[in-house]
ZATORVEX-949327 format. One record per atom (N, C-alpha, C): residue in three letters; x, y, z. Coordinates in steps of 0.05 Angstrom, whole numbers, plus 5000, padded with zeros to 4 digits. Example, Ala and Ser with C-alpha at 12.3 -4.5 7.8 and 13.67 -1.06 7.14 Angstrom:
ALA526448865156
ALA524649105156
ALA526449345156
SER525749555142
SER527349795143
SER525850015157
***
This chain:
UNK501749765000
UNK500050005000
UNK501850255000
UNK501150434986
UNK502350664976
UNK502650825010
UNK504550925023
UNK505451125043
UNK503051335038
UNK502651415071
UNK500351605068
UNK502551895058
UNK500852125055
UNK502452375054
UNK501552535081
UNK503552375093
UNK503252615130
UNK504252865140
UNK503953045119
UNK506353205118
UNK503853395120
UNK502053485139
UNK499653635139
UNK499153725180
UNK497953945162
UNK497154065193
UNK496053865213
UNK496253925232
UNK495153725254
UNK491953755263
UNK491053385270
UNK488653465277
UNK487553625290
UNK485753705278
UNK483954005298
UNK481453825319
UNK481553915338
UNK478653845362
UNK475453815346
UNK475253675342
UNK471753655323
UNK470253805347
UNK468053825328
UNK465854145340
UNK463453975333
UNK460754035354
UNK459153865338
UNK457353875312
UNK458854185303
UNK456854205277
UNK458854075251
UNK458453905228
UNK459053925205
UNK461853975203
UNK461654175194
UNK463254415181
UNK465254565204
UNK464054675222
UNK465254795243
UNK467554695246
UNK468054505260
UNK470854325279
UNK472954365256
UNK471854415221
UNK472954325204
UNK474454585189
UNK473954815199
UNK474055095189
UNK476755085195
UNK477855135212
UNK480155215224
UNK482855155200
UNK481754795198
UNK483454705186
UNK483254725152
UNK481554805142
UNK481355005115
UNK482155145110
UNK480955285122
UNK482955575128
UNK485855535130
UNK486855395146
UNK489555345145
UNK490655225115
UNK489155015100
UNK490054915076
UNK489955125061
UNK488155345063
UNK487755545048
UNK490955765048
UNK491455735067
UNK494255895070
UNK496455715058
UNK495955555057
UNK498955365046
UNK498855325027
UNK496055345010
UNK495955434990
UNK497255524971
UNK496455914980
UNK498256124980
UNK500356214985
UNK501555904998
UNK504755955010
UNK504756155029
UNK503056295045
UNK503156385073
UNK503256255093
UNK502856005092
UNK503655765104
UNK505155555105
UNK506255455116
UNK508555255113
UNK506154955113
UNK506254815100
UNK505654545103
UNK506154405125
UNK506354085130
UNK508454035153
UNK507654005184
UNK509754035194
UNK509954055231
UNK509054275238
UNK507754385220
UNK506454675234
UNK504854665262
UNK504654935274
UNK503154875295
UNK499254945288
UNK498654775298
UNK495454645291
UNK494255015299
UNK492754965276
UNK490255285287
UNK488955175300
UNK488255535309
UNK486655475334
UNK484355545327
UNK481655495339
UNK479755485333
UNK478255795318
UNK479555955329
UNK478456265320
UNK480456405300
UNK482356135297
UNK484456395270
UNK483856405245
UNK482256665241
UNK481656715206
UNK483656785188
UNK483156635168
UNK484556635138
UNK485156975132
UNK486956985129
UNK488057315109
UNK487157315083
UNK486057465076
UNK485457515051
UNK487557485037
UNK486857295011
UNK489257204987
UNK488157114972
UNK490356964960
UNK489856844933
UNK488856544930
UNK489456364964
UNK489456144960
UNK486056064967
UNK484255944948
UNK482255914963
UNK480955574966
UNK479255494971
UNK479355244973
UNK475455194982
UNK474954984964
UNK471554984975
UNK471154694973
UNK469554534996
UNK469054245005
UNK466154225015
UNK464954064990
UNK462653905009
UNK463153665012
UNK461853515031
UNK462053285036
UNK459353145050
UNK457952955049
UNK455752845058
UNK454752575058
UNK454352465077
UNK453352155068
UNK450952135042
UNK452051965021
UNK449251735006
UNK446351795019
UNK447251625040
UNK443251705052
UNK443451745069
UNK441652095062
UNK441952295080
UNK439852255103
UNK438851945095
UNK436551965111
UNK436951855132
UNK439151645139
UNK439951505160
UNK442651705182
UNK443651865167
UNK445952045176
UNK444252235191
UNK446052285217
UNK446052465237
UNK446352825228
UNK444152945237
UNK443753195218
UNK446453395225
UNK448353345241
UNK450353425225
UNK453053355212
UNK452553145199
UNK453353075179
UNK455153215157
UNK453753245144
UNK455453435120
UNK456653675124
UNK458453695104
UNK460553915104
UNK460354025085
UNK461054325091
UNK459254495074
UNK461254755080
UNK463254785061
UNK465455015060
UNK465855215037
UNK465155395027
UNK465155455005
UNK463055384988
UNK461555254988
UNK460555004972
UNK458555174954
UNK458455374950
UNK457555534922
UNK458655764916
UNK460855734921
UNK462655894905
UNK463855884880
UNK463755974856
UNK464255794833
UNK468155824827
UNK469355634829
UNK471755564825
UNK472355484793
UNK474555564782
UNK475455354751
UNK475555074754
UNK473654974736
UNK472354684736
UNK474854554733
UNK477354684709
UNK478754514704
UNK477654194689
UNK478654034685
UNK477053804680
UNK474953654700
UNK474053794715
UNK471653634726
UNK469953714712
UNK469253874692
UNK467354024686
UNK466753694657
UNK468253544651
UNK467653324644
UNK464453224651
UNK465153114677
UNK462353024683
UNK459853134680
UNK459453344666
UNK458053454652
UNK456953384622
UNK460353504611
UNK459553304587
UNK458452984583
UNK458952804602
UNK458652564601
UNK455052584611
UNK454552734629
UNK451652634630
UNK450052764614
UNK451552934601
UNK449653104568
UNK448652824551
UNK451952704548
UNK452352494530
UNK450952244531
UNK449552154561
UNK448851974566
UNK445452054567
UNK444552314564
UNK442352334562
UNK441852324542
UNK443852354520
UNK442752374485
UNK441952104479
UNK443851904492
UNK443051614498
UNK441251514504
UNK439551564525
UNK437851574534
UNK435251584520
UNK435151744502
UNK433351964497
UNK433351744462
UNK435151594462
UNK435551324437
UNK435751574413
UNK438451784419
UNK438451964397
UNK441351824380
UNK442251704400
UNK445451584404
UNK445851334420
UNK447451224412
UNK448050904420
UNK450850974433
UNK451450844443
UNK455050824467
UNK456150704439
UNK455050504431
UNK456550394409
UNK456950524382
UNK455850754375
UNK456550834353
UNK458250994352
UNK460151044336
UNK463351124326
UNK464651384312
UNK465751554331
UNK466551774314
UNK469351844307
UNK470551944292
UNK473251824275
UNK473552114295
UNK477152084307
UNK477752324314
UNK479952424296
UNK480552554286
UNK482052754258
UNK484152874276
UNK486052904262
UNK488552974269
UNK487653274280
UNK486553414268
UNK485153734281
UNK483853694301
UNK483053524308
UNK481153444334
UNK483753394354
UNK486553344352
UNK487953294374
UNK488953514389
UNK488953444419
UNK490953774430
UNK491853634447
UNK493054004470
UNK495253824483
UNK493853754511
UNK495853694527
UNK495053684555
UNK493953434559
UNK492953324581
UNK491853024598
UNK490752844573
UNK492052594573
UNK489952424542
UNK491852194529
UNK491652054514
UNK492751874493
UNK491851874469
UNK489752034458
UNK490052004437
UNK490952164419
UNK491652414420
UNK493652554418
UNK496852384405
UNK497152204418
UNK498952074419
UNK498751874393
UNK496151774391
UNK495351514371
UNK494651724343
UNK494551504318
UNK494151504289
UNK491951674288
UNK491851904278
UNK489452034275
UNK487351864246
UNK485251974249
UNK482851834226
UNK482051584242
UNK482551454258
UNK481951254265
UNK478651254285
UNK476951114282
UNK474451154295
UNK474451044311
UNK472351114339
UNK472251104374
UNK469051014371
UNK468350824394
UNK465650834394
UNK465151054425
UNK463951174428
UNK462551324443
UNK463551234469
UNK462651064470
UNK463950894502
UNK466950904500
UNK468450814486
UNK471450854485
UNK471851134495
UNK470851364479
UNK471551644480
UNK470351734505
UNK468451654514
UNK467751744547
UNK468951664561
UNK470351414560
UNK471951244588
UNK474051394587
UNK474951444559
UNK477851604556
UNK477551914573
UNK475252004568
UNK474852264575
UNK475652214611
UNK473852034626
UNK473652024643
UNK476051954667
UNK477351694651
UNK479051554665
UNK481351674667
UNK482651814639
UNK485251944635
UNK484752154627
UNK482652354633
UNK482052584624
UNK482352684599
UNK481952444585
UNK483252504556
UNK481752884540
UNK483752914544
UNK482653284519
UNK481753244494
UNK483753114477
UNK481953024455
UNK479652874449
UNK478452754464
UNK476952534464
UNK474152734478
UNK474652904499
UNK472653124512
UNK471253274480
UNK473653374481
UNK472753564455
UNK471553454430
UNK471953164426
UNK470153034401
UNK467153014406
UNK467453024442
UNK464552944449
UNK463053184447
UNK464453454458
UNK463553654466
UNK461953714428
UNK463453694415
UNK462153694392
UNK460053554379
UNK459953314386
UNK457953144372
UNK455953184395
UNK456353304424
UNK453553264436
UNK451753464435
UNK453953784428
UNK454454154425
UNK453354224453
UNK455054464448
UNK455354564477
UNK453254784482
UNK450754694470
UNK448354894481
UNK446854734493
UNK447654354482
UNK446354204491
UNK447854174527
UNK450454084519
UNK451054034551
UNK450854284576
UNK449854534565
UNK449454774586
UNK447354764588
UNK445154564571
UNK442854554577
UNK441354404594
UNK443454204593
UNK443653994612
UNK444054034643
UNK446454264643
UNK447054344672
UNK444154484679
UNK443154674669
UNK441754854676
UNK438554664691
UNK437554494665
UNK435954254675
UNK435654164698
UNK438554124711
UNK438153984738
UNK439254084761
UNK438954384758
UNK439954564777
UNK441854674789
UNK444054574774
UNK446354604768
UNK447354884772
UNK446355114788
UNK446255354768
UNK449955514774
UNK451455384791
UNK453855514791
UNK456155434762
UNK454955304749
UNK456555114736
UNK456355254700
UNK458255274686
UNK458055304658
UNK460955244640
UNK460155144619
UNK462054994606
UNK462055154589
UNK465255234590
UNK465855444569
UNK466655324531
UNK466355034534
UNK466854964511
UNK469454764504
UNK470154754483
UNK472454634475
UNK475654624499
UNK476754434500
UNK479654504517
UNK481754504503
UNK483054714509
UNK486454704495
UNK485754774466
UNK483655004466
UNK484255084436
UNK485355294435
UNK485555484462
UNK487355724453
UNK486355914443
UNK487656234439
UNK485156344429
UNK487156494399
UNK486756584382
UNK488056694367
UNK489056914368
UNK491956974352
UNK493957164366
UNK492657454360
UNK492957604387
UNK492157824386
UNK488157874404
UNK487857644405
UNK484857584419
UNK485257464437
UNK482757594457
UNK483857514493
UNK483057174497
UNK484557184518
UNK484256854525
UNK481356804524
UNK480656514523
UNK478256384523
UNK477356324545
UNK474856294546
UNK473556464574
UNK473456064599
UNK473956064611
UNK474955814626
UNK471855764639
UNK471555474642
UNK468355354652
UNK469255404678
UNK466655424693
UNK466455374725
UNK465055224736
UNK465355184764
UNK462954984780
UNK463755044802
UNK461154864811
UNK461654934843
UNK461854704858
UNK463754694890
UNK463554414903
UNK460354244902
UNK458754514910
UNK456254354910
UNK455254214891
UNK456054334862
UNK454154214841
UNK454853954832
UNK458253924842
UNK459653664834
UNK458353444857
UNK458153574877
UNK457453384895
UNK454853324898
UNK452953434881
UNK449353384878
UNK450153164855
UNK451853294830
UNK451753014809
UNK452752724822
UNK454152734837
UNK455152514847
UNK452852434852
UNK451852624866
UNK449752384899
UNK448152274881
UNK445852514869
UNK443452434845
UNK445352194821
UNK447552084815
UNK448851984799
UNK448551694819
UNK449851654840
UNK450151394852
UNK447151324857
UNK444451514866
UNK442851454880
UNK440451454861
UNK441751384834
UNK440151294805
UNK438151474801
UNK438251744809
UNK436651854797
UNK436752214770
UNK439052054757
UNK438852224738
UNK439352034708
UNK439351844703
UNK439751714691
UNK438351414691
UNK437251254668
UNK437051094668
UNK438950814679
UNK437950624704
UNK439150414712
UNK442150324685
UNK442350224668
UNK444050134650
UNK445350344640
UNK445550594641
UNK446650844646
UNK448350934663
UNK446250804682
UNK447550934709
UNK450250794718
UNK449850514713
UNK451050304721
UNK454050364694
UNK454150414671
UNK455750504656
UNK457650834665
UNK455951004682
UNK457251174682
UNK459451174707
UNK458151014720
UNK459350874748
UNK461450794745
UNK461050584727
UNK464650424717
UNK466850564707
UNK466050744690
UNK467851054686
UNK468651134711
UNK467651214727
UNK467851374749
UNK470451194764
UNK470451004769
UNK471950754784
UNK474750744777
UNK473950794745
UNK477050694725
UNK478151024731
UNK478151184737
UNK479451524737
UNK481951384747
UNK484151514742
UNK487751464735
UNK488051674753
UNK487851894756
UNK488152114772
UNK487052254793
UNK485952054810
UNK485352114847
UNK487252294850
UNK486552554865
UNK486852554891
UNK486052564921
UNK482952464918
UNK482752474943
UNK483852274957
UNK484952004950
UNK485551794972
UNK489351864973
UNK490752114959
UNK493452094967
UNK494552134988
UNK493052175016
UNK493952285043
UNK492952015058
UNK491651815046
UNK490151595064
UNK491051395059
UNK493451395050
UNK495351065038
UNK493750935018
UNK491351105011
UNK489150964985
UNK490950814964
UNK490550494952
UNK491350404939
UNK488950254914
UNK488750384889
UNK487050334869
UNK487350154859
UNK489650044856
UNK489449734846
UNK487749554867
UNK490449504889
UNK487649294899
UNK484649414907
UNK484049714919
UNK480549764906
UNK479549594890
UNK480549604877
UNK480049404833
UNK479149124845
UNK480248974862
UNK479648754863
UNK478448724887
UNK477248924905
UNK475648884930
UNK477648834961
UNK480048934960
UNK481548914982
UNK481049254992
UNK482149305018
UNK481749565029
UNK479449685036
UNK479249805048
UNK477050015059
UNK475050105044
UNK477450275021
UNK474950385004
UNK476050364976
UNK473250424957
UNK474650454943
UNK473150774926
UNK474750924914
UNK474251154907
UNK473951174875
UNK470851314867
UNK470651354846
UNK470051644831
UNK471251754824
UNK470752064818
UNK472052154795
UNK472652414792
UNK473552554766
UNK474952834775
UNK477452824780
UNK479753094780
UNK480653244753
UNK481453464771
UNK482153734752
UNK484053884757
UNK485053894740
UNK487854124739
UNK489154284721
UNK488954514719
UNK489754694713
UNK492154854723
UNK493755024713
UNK496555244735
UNK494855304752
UNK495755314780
UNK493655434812
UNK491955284813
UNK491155114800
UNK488554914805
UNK488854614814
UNK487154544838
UNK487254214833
UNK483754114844
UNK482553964838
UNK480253964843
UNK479353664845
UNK476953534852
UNK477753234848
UNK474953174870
UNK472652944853
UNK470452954863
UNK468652664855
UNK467352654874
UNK466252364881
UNK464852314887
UNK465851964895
UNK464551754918
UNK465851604929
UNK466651574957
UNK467951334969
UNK466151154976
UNK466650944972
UNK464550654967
UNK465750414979
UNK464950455003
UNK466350295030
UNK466649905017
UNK468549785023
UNK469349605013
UNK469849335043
UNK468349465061
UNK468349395092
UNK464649395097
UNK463749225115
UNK460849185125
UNK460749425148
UNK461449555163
UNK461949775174
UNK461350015158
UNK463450075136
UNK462850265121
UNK459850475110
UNK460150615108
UNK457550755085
UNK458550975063
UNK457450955047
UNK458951165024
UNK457651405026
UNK459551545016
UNK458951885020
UNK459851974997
UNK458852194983
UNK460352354966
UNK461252634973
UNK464152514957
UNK465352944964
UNK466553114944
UNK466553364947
UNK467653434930
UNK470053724941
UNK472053714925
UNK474153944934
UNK475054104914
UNK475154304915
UNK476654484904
UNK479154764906
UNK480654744891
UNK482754944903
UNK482855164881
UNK484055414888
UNK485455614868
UNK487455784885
UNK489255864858
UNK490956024880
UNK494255914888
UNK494755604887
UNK496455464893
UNK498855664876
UNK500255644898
UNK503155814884
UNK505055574875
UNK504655364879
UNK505755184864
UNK504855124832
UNK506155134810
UNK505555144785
UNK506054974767
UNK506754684779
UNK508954464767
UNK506254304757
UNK506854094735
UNK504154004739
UNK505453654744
UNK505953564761
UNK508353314776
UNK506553194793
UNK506552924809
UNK505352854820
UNK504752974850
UNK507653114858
UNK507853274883
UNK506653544885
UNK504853624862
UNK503353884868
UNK502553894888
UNK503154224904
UNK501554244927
UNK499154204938
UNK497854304901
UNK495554364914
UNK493954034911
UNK494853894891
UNK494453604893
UNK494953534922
UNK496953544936
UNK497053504966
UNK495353654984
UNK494253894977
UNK492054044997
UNK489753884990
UNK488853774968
UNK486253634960
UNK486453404970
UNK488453304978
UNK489052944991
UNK488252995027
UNK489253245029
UNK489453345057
UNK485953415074
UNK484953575048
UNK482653645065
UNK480953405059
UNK480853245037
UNK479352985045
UNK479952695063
UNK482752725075
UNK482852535091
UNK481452665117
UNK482252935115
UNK480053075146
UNK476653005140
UNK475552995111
UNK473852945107
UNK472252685121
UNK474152495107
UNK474152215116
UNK473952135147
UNK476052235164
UNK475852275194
UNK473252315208
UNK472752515190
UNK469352695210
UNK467552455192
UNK466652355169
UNK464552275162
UNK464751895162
UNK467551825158
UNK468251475164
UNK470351485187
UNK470251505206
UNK472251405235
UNK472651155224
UNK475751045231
UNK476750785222
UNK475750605237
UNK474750265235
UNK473050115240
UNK475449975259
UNK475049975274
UNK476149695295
UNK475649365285
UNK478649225294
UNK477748995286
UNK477248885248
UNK476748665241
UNK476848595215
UNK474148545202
UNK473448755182
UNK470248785182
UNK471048805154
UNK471948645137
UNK472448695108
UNK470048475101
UNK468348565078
UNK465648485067
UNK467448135057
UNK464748005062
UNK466347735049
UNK464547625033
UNK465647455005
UNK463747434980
UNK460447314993
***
């Protein structure tokens, strides 16, 4: 199992609301962010120290599956409509545009669209890399989208599904922090201002999750398809501070296993879900995080702000799954 990353502020005293117990230590990721803070052996905030106005900002919901059996204060709720750069989460958007056109028997998963050498860019992907002209069935190009964030493979979709359709989609289901600015990595032409960047909000990522696991935005054989996408994602970070290991997840060993869709951009790291307890103890919850601001600019596996997003969901994890005593792993 992969070493946790313990290199984070120290536990703060839980409070009995939610969110509360959980501020302190936001706020603090929020500063380390911005590099006003040291990461580390720092000394733990204290319950009343507010964040300085900056650059580094950071927004987390978090909540059990069923909200109906969870203790009403439960969820975590930080920022959580504030609209941040989607970065590539803003994906899961496109995919449930895509899966409604499906739906709706306008489009099959199985039918095939050739991606053209003009269709390739740069940034997160493989096909970029592969023989252009070559044709994708729908399902190929979503898992790609999903699993490896593929850019080229987004942008074939963003086209064949059009992007009045997938903002129409957001808007439909209440989505309202959320807008997809379109194509990725096309750049804007010289002498014309940059291209205007999508947004979202913790909340809205963390309503598609819930309404997504709790089958109600999609048809069952849909749902169950968009799921498996979600599972295969290459680029967690919420389990990098919790010794989270995705391989064996894959085969039903460990705690949990985590299914979601991250984002990254310069200053950005973002990354949003479900943990889906892999123990009889367990219950699943979905969360979602977001950062801006990170004065780190590398895009390496040791990004900070990739490490602030590992950080505030293992605090996540703490307040909403306490570790189970004893050997409670589910058996076939």
């Amino acid at each position: 199992m992969p070493p946790r990353d313990t290199a984070q502020p120290p536990t703060v005293t839980h409070e009995p609301d939610g969110t509360a117990g959980l501020r302190p230590r936001f706020e603090w990721l929020e500063r380390v962010l911005e590099g006003s803070a040291p990461p580390g052996d720092a000394p733990a905030p204290q319950a009343n120290t507010a964040a300085e106005p900056g650059a580094g900002a950071m927004a987390v919901v978090a909540y059990p599956l069923d909200a109906a059996s969870a203790p009403p204060d439960a969820g975590i709720s930080y920022r959580a409509h504030e609209p941040f750069p989607a970065a590539s989460t803003i994906k899961v958007f496109v995919l449930q545009a895509l899966l409604e056109l499906v739906a709706a028997g306008t489009a099959r998963l199985d039918d095939e669209l050739e991606v053209r050498a003009a269709d390739m860019v740069s940034g997160s992907g493989v096909l970029k890399a592969l023989t252009p002209g070559r044709r994708h069935t729908l399902r190929d190009l979503a898992t790609l989208m999903i699993a490896v964030s593929d850019n080229t493979a987004t942008n074939v979709l963003i086209e064949f599904v059009g992007l009045d359709r997938v903002n129409a989609s957001i808007r439909a289901h209440g989505w309202s922090g959320t807008v997809s600015a379109g194509k990725l990595q096309t750049g804007a032409p010289t002498g014309a201002r940059a291209p205007a960047r999508s947004t979202t909000t913790a909340a809205d990522l963390a309503d598609h999750f819930a309404r997504l696991w709790r089958g109600e935005l999609l048809p069952p054989t849909l749902t169950v398809e968009a799921q498996a996408m979600y599972r295969k994602q290459q680029y967690c970070e919420l389990g990098r501070a919790i010794g989270h290991d995705s391989y064996l997840a894959s085969i039903g060993e460990g705690p949990w296993r985590i299914a979601s869709k991250s984002g990254s951009i310069t200053g950005v790291r973002n990354d949003a879900g479900v943990f889906e307890p892999l123990t009889a103890t367990g219950a699943p919850f979905v969360v979602a995080i977001m950062t801006r601001g990170c004065v780190d600019p590398r895009f390496h596996a040791e990004n900070l702000g990739a490490r602030v997003v590992g950080w505030a969901a293992a605090a996540v994890l703490e307040r909403l799954a306490p570790p189970p005593t004893g050997d409670t792993r589910l058996t076939p």
